[in-house]
C-alpha positions in Angstrom: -150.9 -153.6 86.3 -153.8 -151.6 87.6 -154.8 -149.1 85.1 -154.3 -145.7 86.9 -154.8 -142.9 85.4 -151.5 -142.0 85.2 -150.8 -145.2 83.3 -154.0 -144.8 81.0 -152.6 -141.5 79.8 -149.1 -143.0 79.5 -150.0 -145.9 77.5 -152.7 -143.7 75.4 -149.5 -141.7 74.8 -147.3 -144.6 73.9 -149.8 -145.6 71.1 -149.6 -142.9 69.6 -146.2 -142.4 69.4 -145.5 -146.3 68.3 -144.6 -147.1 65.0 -146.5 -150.5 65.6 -149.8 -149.3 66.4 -151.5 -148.2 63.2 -154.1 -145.2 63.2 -157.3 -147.1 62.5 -157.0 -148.9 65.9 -156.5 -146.2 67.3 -159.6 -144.6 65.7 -162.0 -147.3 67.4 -160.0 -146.4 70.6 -161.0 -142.6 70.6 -165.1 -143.7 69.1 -165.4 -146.2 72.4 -163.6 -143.9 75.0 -163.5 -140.6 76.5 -159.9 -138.6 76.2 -159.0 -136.5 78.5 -156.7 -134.4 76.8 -155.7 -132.1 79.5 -154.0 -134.8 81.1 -152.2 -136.1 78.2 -151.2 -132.5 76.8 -149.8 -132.1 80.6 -148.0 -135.1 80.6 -146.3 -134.8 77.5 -145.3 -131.6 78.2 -143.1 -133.2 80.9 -141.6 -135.7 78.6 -141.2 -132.9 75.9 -143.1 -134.8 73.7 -145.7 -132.4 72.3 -144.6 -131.9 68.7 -143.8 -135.6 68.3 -147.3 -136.4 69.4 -148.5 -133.9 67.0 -146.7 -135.5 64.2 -147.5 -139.0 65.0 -151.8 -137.8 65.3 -150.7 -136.1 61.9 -149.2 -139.0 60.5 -151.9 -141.2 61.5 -155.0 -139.3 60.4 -156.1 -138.8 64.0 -156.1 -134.9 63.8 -160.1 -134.4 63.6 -159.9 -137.2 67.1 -158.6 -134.3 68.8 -160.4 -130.9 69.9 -159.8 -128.1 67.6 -157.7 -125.4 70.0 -155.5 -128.1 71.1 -155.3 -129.1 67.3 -153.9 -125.5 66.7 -152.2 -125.0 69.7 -150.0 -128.1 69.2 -149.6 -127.0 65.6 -148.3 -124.1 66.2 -145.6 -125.2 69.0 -144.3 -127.6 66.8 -144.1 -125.1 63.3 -141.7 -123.0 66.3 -140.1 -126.3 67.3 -139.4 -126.9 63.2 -138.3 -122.8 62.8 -136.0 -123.5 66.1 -134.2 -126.4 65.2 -133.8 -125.7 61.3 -132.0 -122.3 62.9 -129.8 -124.8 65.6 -128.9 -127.5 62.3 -127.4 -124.0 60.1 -125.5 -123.3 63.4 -124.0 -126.8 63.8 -123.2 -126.3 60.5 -120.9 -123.0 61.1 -119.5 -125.0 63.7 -118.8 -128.0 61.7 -117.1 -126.0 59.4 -115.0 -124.2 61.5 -113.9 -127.4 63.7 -113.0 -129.2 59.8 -110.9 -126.1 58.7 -109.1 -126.7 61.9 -109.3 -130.5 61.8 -110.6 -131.2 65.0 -112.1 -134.7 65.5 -115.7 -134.3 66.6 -118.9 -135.9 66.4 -122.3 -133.8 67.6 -124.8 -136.3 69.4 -127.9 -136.4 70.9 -130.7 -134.2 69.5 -129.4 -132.4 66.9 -127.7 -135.2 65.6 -130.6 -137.2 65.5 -132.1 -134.2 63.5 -129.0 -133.7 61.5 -129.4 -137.2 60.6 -132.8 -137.1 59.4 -134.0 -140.0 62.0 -137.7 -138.4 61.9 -139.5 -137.6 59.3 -140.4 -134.2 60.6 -137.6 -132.2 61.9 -140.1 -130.8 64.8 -141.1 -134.1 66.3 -137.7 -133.8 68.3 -137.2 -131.1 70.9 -133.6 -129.9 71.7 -131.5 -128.2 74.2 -128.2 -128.0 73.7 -125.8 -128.5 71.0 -123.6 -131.1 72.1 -120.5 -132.2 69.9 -118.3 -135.0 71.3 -114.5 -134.4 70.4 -111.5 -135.9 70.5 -110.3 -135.5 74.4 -106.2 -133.9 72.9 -108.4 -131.8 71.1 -111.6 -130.2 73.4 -109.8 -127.9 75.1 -108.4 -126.4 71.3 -112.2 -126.5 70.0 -113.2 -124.7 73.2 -111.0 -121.5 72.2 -112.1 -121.5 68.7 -115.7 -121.1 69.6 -114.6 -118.5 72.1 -112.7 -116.8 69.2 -115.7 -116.9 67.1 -117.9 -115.6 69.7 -119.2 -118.2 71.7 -117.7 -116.1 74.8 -120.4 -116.1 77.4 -120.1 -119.4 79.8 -122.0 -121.3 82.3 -119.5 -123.0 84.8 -119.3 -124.9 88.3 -118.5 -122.4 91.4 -115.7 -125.2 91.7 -113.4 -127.3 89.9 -115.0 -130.6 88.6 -113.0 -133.3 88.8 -113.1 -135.9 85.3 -116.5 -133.6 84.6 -117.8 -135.0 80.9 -118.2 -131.7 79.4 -116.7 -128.6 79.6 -118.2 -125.4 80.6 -121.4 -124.5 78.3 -120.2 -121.8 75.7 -123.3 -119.1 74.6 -123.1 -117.0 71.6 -125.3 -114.0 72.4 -126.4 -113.8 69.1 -127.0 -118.0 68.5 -129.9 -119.7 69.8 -128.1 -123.0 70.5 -125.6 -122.7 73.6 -122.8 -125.6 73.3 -121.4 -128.2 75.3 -117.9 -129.7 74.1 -117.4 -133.3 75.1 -114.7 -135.4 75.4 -116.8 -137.9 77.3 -120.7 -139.1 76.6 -120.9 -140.7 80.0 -119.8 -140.2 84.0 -116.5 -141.0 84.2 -117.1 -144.3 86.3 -118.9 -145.4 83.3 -116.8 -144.2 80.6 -116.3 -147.1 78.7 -120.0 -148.2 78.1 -119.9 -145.6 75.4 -115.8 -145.3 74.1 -115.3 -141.6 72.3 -112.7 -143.2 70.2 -115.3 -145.8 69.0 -117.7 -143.3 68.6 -115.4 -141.2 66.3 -114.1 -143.7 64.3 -117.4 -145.2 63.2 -119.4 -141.7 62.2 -121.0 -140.8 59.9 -120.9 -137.7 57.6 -124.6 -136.7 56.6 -125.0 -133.2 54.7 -121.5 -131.4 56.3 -122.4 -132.5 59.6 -121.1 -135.9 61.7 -123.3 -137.7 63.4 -123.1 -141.0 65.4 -123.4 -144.4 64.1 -127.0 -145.4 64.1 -126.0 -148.2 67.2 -123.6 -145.4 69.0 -126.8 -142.9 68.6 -128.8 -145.7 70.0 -126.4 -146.3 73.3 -126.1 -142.2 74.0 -130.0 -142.3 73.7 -129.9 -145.1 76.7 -127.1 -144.5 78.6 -127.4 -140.8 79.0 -130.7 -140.8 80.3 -130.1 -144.3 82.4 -126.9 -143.0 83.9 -126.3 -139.6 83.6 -129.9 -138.4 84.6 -129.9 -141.7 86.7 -133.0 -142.9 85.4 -131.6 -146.6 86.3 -131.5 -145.5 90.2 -135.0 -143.6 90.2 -136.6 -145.7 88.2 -138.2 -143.6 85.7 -138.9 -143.6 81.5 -138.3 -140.4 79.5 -140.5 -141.4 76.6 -137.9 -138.5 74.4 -135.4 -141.0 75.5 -137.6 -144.0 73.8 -139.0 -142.0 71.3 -135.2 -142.0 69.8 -134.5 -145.5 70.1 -137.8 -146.6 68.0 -136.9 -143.9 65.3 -133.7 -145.4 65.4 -135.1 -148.6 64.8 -133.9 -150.5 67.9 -136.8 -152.8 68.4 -135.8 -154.2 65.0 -132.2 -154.6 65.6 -132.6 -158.1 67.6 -128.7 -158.8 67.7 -128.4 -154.7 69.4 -131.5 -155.9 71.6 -129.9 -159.1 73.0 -126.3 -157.4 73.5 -128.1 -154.2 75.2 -130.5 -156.8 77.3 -127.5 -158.4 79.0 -126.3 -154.8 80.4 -127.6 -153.9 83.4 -128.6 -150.6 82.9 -129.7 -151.2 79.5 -132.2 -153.8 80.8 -133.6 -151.3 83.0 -134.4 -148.8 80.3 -135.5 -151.8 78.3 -138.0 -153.6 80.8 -139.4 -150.0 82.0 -140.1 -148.8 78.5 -141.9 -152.6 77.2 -144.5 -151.4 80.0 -145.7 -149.0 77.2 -143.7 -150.3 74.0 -143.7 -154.2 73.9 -142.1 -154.1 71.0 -138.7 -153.2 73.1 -138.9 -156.0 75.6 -134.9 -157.1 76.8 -134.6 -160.8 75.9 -133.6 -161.5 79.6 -134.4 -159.9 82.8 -132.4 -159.7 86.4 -133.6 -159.4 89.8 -132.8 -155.3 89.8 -134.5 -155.0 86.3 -137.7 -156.5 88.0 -137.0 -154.6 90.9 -137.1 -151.1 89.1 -140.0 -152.4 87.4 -141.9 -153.2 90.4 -141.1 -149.4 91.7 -142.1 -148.2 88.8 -145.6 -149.9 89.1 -145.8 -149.0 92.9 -145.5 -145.0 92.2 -148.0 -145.3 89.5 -150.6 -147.0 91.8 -149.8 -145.1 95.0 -148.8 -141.9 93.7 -148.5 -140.0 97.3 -146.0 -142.7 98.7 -144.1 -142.8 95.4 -143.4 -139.1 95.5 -142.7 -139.4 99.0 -140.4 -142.6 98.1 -139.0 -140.5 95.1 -138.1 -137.4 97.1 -136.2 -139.2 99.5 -134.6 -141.4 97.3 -133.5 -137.8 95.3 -132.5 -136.3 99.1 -130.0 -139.4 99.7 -128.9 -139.1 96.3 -128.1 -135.4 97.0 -126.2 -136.2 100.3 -124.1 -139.2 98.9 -122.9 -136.6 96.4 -122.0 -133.8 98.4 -120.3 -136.3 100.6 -118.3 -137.7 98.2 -117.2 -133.9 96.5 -116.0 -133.0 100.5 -114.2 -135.8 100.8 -112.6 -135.7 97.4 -112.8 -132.6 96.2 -110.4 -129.5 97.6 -111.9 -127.0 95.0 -115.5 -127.8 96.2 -114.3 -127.8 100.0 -112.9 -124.6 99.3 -116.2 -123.2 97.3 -118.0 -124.2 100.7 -115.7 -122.3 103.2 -116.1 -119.6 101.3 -119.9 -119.6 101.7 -120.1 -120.5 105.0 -117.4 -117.3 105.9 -119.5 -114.8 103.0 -123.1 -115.9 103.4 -123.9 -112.9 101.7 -121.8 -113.3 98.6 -123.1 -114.7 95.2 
């Protein structure tokens, strides 16, 4: 691959972050070349990867590499990323309690389960938005009311009714930091069954009053969610936060997970994209639409103003096809529309 920029500060970032690459090559790296930190700083901001890169220049004695206001500027964001989620992991735990005393099944995922389940060494290497808890579908809609009835009463909903929507409306507690999103599905419905909530339940794991996904399950949500629900497998894009969880998770060790995961399509995808920067995480077989994403990928990095042209359009289609598919199948949304076009006015 031509080594754009782009890709230069993408790869610099990725050997940081490895667990493979050990500080003292990266020492030569940083006496034989010039940084330029702006760029990196800017484009780990957009992977949310600040306080992870922190921790990893931390880890790896490559503090004094760096200059000294961006040494203290990212040490500051991640002591508030370590104050933040230490306050969201003694929320989960009210929650847990409350959902045990009323023995609803659940599981929380993603983020603060990783962080519940001490994956990183640091608690601030990993950024978080919401807390999401996956729960047994007979029982969502009864975990919904008790987090209403214990003040979670402020919510974040569709204008319209979703139809097999994964998660129910998000519930904020004005005086919580963490808003919640109940699940009773990981995935889009069409792709349900990749990751089964039964499955997932059944095989948890019960760390310090809070459940958290099996290590492989964790793995899967870490994939999955960012290859299907943020259609990273259609764009063609790597969310190194996404990575970043499956190499704490140990995944590029797990060669019997890496050959099951390589024959799944979108699996591969994540898993050829993400051995650009991380060889360590190369599928054990490849397909022509694997290669294909691959050589988009490649293509936006080395033209940037056609692949931002190419990604926009691709987004705009993407956008259509959906609204499409909502008027043709969904009354409440048709509905929601009318009602616009009549009230123009009204919010």
């Amino acid at each position: 691959m031509t080594k754009t920029s782009a890709h230069s500060t993408l790869q610099l970032m990725a050997d940081i972050l490895s667990f493979e690459t050990n500080g003292v090559a990266l020492m030569s790296l940083f006496n034989t070349t010039e940084t330029n930190w702006d760029a990196v700083v800017t484009i780990a901001s957009q992977h949310l990867m600040l306080p992870a890169l922190y921790c990893q220049l931390r880890a790896k004695g490559l503090l004094s590499y760096i200059p000294k206001d961006l040494e203290l500027y990212l040490e500051e964001l991640t002591a508030i990323n370590r104050n933040r989620n230490e306050v969201l992991i003694t929320e989960a735990h009210a929650i847990s309690e409350l959902f045990h005393k009323s023995q609803i099944d659940h599981v929380f995922i993603k983020g603060l389960a990783l962080i519940a389940g001490h994956t990183f060494k640091d608690r601030a290497e990993r950024m978080i938005g919401d807390i999401d808890i996956l729960v047994a579908p007979n029982q969502v809609q009864q975990a919904f009311t008790l987090l209403e009835v214990n003040g979670y009463t402020q919510t974040v909903a569709f204008n319209y009714i979703q139809k097999n929507y994964r998660h129910l409306s998000r519930q904020i507690h004005p005086k919580k930091m963490g808003a919640v999103e109940l699940h009773h599905e990981t995935l889009v419905h069409k792709y349900r069954l990749l990751i089964d909530t039964t499955s997932v339940l059944q095989k948890k794991q019960h760390i310090e009053g809070i459940f958290v996904p099996s290590i492989e399950d964790a793995i899967r949500i870490a994939i999955f969610t960012s290859q299907i629900n943020d259609k990273a497998h259609l764009f063609g894009y790597i969310k190194f936060k996404s990575v970043y969880d499956c190499l704490a998770l140990e995944l590029h060790q797990n060669k019997e997970l890496l050959h099951v995961l390589s024959s799944q399509k979108h699996a591969q995808c994540f898993l050829e994209l993400s051995s650009l920067y991380f060889p360590e995480l190369k599928p054990f077989q490849t397909n022509g639409y694997s290669k294909f994403i691959k050589s988009y990928y490649r293509y936006k990095l080395t033209h940037p103003k056609m692949g931002h042209y190419c990604q926009k359009t691709l987004y705009l289609l993407d956008a259509v096809g959906e609204r499409l598919n909502l008027l043709v199948g969904n009354k409440s949304y048709r509905m929601h529309v009318l009602r616009n076009k009549l009230n123009p006015q009204k919010k």
